[in-house]
N, C-alpha and C positions, 0 to 999 in steps of 0.2 A: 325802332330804327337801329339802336345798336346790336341789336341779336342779331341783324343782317349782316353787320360789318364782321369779316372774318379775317383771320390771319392770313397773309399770302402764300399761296401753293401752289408746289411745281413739281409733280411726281413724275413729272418724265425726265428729270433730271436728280441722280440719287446721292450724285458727291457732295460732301458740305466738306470739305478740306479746310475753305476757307471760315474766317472769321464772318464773313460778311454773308455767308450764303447759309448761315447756322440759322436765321429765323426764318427765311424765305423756305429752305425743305423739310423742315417740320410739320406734320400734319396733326392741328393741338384739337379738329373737330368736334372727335369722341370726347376728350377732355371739356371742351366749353359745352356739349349738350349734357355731362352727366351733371356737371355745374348746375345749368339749368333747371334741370329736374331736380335737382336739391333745394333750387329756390323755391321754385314753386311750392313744393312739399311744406317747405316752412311757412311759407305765406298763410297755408289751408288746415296748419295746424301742428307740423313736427314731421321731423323726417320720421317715414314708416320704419326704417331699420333700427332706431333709437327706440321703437316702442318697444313697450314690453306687453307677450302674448293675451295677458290679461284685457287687455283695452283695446286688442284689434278681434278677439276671435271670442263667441260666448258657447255655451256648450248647453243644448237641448238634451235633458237628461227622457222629453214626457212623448215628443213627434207630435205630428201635428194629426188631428182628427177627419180634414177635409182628404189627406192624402193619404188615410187611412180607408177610409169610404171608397174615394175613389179608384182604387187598387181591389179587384175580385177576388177574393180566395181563392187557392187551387184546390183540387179533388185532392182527399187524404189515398194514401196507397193502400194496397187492399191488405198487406200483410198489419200495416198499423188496426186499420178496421179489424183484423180478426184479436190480433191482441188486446184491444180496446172492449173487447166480450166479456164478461166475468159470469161463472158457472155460478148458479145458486147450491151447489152442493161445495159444501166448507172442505180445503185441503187438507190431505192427512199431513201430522204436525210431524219435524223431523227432530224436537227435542228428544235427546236419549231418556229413557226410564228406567231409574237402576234397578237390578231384579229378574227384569224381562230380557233370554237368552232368545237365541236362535234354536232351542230345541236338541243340540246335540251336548252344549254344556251344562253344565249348571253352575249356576249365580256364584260367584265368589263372594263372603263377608268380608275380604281383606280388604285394608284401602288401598286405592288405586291413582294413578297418575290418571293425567288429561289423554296419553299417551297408550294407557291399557299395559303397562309396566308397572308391577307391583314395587312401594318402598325399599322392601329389603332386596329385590333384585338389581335395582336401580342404585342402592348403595352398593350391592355388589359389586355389578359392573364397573362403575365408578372405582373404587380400590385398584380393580384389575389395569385399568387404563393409567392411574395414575400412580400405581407402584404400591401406595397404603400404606402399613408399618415398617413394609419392608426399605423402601423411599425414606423415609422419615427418622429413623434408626443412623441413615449414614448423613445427617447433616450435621453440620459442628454449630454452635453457635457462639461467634464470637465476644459477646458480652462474658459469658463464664470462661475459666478453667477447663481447658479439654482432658478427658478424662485417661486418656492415653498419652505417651511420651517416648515417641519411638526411641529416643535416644537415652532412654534410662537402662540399667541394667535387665535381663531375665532371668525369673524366677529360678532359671535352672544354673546360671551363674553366680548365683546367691547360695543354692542349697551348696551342702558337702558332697564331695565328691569318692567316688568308691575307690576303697582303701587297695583293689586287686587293679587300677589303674592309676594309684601313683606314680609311676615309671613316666607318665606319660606330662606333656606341657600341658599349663593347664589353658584354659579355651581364652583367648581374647575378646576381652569388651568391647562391644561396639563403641568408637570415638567421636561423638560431633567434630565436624568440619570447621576450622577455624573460620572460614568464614561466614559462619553463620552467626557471629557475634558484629557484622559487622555491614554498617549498611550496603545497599545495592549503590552502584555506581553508575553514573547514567553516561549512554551515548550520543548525547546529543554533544555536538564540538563545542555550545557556550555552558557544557556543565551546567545547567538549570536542572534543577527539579522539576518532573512535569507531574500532572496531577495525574489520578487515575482517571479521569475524566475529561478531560482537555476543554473547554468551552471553544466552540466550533467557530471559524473565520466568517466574520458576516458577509464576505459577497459569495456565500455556497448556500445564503439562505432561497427560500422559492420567491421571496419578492423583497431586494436587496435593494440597498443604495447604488446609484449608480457607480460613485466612482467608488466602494468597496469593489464593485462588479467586477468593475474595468481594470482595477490596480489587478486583482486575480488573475485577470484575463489576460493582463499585458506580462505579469511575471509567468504562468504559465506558458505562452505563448513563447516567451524567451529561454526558458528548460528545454520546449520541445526542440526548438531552432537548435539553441547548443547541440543535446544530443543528437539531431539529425548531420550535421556536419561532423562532428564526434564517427561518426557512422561513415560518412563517406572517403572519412580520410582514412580510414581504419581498410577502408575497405581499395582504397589507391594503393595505400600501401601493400596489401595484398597482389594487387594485382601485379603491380612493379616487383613483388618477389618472385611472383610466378614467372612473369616476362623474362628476369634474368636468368633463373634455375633453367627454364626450356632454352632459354640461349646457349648456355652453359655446355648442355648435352648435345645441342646442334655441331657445336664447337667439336666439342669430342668426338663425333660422329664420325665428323665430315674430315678430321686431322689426319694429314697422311705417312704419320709417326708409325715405322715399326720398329721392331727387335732386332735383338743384333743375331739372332735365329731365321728369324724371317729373312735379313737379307742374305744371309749365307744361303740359304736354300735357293735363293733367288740368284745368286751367284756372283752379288757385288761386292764381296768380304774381300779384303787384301790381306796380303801378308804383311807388309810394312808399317801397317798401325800399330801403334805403341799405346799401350791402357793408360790413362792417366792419371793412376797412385803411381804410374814408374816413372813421372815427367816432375813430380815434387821433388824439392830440394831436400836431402835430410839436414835435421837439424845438428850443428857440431856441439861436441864434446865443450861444457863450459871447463874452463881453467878454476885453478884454486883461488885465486882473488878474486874470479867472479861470484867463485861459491860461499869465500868468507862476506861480500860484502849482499847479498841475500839473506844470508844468516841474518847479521847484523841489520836489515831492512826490518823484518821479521818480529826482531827481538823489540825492537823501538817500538813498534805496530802494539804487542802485546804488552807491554810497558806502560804505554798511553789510555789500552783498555782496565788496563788494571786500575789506576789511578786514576781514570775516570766514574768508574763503576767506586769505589772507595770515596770522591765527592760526594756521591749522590746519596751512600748511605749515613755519611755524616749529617747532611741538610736533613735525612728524613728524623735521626736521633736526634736531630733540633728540633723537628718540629713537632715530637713525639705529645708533649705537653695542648698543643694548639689544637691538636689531631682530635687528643681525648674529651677535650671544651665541647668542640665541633660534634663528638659524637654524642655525647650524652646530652648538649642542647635539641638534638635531631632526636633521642629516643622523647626525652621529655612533650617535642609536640606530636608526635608520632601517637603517643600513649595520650594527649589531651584531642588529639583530632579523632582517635577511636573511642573514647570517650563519650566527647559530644556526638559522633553518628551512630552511635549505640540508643541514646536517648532520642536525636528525632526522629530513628527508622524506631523506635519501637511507639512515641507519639503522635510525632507526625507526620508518619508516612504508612499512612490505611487505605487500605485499597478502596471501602465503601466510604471513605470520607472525600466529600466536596467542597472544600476549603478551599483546597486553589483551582476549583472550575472554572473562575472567576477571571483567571488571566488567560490573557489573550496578544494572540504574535509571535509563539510560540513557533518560530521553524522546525520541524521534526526532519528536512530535508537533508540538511549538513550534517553530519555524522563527525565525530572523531574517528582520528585515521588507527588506532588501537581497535579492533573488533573483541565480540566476547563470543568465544567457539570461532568454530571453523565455518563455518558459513557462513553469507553476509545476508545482514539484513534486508528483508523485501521492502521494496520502496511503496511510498504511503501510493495511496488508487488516485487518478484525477477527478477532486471531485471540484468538479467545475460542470456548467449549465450553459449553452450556446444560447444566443437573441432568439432563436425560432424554437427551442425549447422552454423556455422564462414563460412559468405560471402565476399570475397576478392572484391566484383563489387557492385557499388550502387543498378544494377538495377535487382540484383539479393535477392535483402533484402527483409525479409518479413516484412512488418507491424506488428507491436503489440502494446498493452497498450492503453489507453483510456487517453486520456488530459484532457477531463473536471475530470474525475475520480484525475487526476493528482491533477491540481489546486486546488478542492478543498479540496484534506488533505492539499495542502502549507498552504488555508488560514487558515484550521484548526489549525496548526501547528505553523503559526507563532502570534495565539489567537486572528484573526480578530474574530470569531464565537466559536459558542461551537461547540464540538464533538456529530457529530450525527449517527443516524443507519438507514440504512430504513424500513420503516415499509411492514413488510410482510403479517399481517394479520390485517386491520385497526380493529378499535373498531365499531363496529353495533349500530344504535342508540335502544335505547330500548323502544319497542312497546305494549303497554299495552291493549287487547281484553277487551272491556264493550259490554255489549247485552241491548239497549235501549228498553223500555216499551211501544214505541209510534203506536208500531202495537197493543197493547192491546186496544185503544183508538178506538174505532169504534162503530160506530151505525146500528141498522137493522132496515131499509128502511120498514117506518110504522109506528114505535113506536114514542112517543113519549118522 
């Protein structure tokens, strides 16, 4: 009896505005029948959707034998039936036998690859591909003393030199660069040390945290924005130089300014214009107390600079004393600040050392406003991953980005080198055409 009794419904009327018309155009139907069926469910044993797959569904690993039977095989195909034939004559065997040629060679004792490339060929080749002693000769290895020192003297600036060229200077030493005593200085604007390695931003990894992802995605996102308006206003303003410059000329064009040639010819010159240096006043003659009290204007003027200038080098022989504190406190840290970057560019600052791989947050984006060379450094690549390119599996990851590319903005970056570009179109040397006079130079067979 109660599963009859329903809520009241009025769907040809769809306003419920009111408070009072909020239970009557409701239609709660589908609601009270899934109720229903949820009772039930529980009465007969638990709701189905609460089970778990084990206790509703069982898994026949064997089929059943009566629907085995009753099911007729089909005709096998004719190509299975002829494969299904085995020859009573035994197949010839396709293991190699060493020894046994083809008749045009004969057998080689050497040993042999799997490949039919002898050893020593094989190391041959090998050497050729991989350069051999000649490769191996030019590596340095940094654990020892390299055996060269470009900056030492040579042998022939050591020996004596011949006694019929004393007249002459003698040869200049090659000088180390003072700044090779002294560490690299980095461009990055918070002055950090970076490593030679940098340990990489996690949301560039192939299956990242989300909000590493998104922090990535959102400061990225706000670079490109800046630079895109960076762009358009660069480029307004263009456009409004242009719009004036072609104004400019319209102006000029169109002005119907001539010469005072032009109008003569034309025939509107008069005679009664008078030029207008003749229409200036000249200037009178000054008197003598004008001229003495100038003098004396003068005198006062240079009087003042005197005596001003004579202040200033008294204050300085005051403060000659404070000058010299100041400076020799400035050499003193000058001489402990090269010091100390003496020791940790030659400790710890290695290029194969990953010490500080470790840190992480490192902006390489801001620069200090001081560059090192004339050219500015290339900006890092975007390495960022969009939502429809994100690979959940290693081996699903595509390759990208360039490491040597990598490396060398770090070293750029952390001022082992200057900042370079590459050259796209070299310089040609320049070749100068002369027509020599030597074919002029001949004799006819005869003369004299």
């Amino acid at each position: 009896m109660p599963s009859l009794i329903s809520a009241p419904q009025q769907h040809k009327q769809p306003s419920r505005k009111g408070k009072k018309a909020w239970r009557k155009n409701v239609d709660v139907s589908e609601i009270q029948k899934g109720l229903e069926n949820v009772r039930e469910e529980v009465i007969k044993g638990g709701v189905v959707a609460e089970k778990a797959s084990e206790t509703l569904f069982t898994l026949d690993a064997t089929g059943s034998d009566q629907i085995r039977k009753s099911h007729k095989t089909s005709k096998p195909l004719k190509a299975d039936e002829i494969l299904a034939v085995r020859s009573a004559v035994t197949a010839v065997s396709t293991h190699k036998r060493l020894g046994v040629t083809d008749g045009l060679t004969e057998p080689s004792s050497k040993r042999r690859r799997s490949n039919g490339v002898s050893f020593r060929e094989h190391e041959r080749l090998k050497k050729l591909a991989y350069g051999g002693e000649s490769v191996r000769k030019d590596v340095v290895e940094t654990d020892e003393i390299p055996s060269h020192d470009p900056w030492a003297p040579t042998h022939s600036e050591c020996s004596e030199r011949d006694p019929q060229y004393s007249y002459l200077d003698p040869p200049k030493s090659i000088k180390p660069p003072s700044t090779l005593q002294k560490a690299p200085i980095s461009l990055l604007a918070s002055a950090a040390s970076l490593p030679a390695v940098p340990k990489p931003k996690a949301g560039i990894s192939y299956n990242p945290v989300y909000q590493d992802w998104d922090a990535l995605l959102t400061s990225a996102g706000t670079a490109e924005v800046a630079a895109e308006r960076k762009r358009l206003a660069d480029a307004a303003a263009e456009q409004e130089k242009q719009a004036f410059i072609a104004a400019a000329q319209n102006e000029r064009e169109n002005n119907d300014y001539k010469t005072e040639d032009e109008s003569a010819w034309e025939g509107f010159e008069t005679e009664n214009e008078v030029a207008e240096w003749l229409k200036k006043k000249r200037p009178e003659r000054k008197t003598p107390t004008e001229r003495s009290k100038v003098r004396r204007r003068k005198e006062a003027e240079r009087q003042a600079k005197w005596e001003a200038q004579m202040k200033k080098r008294e204050k300085q022989a005051r403060q000659i004393g404070n000058i010299a504190k100041d400076v020799e406190k400035e050499a003193k840290a000058k001489a402990k600040a090269s010091s100390t970057a003496v020791i940790v560019a030659k400790i710890g600052d290695d290029d194969d050392s990953g010490d500080d791989g470790d840190r992480e947050g490192i902006d390489d984006s801001v620069l200090r406003r001081r560059k090192l060379g004339k050219h500015k450094l290339p900006d890092p690549p975007l390495e960022l991953v969009l939502p429809d390119e994100l690979r959940d599996s290693l081996r699903l990851l595509k390759p990208e980005g360039n490491l040597l590319s990598d490396r060398f903005r770090n070293i750029m970056l952390r001022g082992k080198i200057e900042a370079r570009k590459p050259i796209t179109q070299p310089k040609k040397a320049k070749r100068t055409m002369t027509e020599k006079w030597t074919h002029k130079d001949f004799r006819v067979p005869g003369e004299v």
